[in-house]
C-alpha positions as CSV (number, residue, x, y, z in Angstrom):
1,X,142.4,99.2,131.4
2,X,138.9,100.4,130.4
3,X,138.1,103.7,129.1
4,X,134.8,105.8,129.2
5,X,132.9,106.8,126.5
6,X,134.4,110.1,125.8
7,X,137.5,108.9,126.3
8,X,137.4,106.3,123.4
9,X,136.1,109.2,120.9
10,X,140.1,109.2,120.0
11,X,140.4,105.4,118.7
12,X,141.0,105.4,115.3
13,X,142.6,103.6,112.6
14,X,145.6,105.2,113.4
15,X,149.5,105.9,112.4
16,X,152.7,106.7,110.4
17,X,156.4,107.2,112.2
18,X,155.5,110.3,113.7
19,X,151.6,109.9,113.1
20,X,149.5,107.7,111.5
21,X,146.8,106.1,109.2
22,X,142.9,106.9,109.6
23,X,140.2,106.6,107.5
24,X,138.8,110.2,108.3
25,X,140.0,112.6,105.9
26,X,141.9,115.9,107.4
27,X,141.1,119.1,105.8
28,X,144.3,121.0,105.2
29,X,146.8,122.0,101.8
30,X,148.8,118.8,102.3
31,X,150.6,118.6,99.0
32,X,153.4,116.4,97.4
33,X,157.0,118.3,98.3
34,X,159.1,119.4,95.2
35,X,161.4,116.1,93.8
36,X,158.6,114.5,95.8
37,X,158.6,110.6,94.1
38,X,156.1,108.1,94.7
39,X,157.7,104.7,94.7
40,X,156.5,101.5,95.9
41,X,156.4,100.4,99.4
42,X,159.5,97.9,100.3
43,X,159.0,94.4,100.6
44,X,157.5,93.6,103.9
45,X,159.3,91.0,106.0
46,X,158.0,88.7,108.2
47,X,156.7,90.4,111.6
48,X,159.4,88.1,114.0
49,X,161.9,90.1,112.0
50,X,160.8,93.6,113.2
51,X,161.4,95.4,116.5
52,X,157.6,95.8,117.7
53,X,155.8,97.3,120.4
54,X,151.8,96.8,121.5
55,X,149.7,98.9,123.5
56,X,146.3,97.1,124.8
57,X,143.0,98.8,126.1
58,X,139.2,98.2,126.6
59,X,137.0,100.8,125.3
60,X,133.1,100.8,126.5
61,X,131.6,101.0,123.4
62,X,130.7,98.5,121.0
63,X,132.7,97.4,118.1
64,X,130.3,98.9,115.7
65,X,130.7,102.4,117.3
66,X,134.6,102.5,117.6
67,X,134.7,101.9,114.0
68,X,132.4,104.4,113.4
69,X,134.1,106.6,115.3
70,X,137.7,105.9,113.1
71,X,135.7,106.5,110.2
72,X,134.6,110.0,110.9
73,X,137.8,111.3,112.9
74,X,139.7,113.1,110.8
75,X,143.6,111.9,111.5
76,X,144.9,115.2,112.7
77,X,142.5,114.9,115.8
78,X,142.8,111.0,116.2
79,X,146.7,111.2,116.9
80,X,148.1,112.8,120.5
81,X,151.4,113.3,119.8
82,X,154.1,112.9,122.6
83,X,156.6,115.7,123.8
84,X,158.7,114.9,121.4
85,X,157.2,113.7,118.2
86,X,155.0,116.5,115.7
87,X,151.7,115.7,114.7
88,X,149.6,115.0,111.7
89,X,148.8,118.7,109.5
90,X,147.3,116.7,106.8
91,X,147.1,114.0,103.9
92,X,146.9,114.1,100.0
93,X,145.5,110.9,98.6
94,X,147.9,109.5,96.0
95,X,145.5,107.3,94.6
96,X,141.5,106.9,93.5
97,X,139.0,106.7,95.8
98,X,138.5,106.5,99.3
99,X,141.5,105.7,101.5
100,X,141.2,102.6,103.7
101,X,141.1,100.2,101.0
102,X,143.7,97.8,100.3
103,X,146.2,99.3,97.9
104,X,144.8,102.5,98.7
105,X,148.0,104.9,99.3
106,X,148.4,108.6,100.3
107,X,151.2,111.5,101.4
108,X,150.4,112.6,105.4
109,X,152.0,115.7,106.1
110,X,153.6,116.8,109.5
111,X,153.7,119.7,111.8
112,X,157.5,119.4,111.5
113,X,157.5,120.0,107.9
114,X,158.5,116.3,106.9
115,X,156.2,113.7,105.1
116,X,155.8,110.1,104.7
117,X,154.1,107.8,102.4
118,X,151.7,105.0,103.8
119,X,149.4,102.2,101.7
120,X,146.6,100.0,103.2
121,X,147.5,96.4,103.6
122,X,144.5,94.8,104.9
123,X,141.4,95.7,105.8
124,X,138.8,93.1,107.4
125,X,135.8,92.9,109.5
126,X,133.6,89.9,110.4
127,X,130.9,89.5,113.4
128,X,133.1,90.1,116.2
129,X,136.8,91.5,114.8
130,X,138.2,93.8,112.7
131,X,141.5,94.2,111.5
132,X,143.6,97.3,109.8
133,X,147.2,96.2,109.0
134,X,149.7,99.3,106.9
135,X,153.1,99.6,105.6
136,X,154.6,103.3,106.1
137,X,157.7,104.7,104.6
138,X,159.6,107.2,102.7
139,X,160.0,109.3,105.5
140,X,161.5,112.7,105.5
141,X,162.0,113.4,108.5
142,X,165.1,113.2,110.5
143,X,163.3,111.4,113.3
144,X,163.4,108.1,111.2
145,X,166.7,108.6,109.7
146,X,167.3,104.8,111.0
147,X,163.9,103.5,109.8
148,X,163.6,102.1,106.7
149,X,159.9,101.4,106.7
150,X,157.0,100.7,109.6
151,X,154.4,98.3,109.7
152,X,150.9,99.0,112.1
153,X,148.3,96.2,112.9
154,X,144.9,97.4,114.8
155,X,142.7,94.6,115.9
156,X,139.6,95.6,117.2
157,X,137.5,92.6,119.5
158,X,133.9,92.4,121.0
159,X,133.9,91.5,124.2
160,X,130.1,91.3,124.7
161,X,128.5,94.0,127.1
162,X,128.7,96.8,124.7
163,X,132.7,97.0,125.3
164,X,135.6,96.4,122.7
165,X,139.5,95.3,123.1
166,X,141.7,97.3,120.6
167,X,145.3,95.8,120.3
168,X,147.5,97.9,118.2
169,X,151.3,96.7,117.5
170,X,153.7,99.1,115.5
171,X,156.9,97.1,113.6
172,X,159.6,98.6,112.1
173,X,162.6,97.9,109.7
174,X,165.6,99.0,110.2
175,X,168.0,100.4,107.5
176,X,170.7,98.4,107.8
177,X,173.1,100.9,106.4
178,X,172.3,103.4,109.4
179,X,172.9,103.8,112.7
180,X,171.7,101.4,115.1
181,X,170.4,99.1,111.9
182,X,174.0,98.3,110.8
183,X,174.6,96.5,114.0
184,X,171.9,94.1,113.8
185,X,170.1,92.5,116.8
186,X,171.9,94.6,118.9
187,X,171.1,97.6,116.9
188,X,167.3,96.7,117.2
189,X,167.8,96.5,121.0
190,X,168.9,99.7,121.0
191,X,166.3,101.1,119.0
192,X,163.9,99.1,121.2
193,X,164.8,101.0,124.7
194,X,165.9,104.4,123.0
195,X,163.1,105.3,120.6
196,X,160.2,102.4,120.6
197,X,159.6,101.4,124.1
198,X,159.7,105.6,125.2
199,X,158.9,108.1,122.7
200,X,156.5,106.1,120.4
201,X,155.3,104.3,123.0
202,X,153.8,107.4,124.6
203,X,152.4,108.4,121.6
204,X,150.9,105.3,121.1
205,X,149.5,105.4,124.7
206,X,147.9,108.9,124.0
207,X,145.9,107.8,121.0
208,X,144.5,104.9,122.3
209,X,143.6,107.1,125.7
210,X,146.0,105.4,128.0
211,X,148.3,108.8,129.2
């Protein structure tokens, strides 16, 4: 699927649970919640062990312009959230500096009232790619009562011809003490066809222009 030039002013770095990870800043009074406690992010297991989805698309703009685009969208306008997910109000930075670079970590507030917690992996760009990987977690909201943490990859491709690819997969962990996580593969299948494969899906569809 290819999308115009206007259309592909919404790819960004994107996502949490419910949201997501940009590098655009979002003006707003975002702030740590009371008991708010800011741990580390869980060890990350290998992606074959994660329930994953990926949404694909072709944007008509070079690489260097969609990632110039990602850096100046603030988040709260780079994420379309679905029917029945809440969007981004806004992030506090938990760390120096900007955010974007590895280690970097911040709080993203959400329009339901919950937060999560997400930290930059891996950031890299050479001639023709880039990549964006992030580890989200420490979610408040009830949504992700059975999520334990998420994991989102954007790679970004030139194609030649002034048009890019942008792959991005979201992985999550189950917590295997919660419903559907304590019944193990099967759990992830249900997780899978109730919540990845619909909901976030669509989400992840309206960010990247596809809905």
């Amino acid at each position: 699927m290819r999308l115009s030039r206007n259309a592909s002013l919404i790819l960004t770095v994107a996502l949490t649970l419910i949201a997501g990870v940009a590098w655009g800043a979002v003006p707003s009074t975002c702030a740590p919640p009371s008991g708010f406690k800011d741990t580390p992010h869980p060890a990350i297991a290998p992606i074959d062990q994660l329930v994953s989805h990926t949404e694909e698309v072709i944007v008509n703009r070079s690489l260097d312009e969609v990632l110039a685009e990602g850096a100046r969208t603030p988040l709260n306008q780079a994420i379309r959230k679905s029917n029945s997910l809440p969007g981004v109000s806004g992030t506090y930075a938990l760390t120096s500096g900007d955010f974007g670079k590895p280690g970097s970590r911040r709080l993203v507030c959400l329009t339901d009232g919950s937060t999560t917690e997400e930290e930059v992996l891996e950031k890299s760009r050479d001639k023709n790619s880039a990549q964006f990987r992030y580890v989200v977690w420490n979610y408040t909201t009830e949504k992700a009562r059975p999520i334990l943490y998420g994991v989102g990859h954007f790679v970004w491709t030139d194609l030649g011809n002034g048009s890019t690819g942008v792959r991005w997969t979201y992985s999550f962990q189950l917590n295997r003490q919660r419903f559907p996580g304590y019944m193990g593969s099967f759990g992830d299948f249900l997780f899978r066809v109730g919540f990845l494969d619909r909901e976030y899906a669509q989400m992840m569809r309206r960010t990247l222009g596809k809905e």
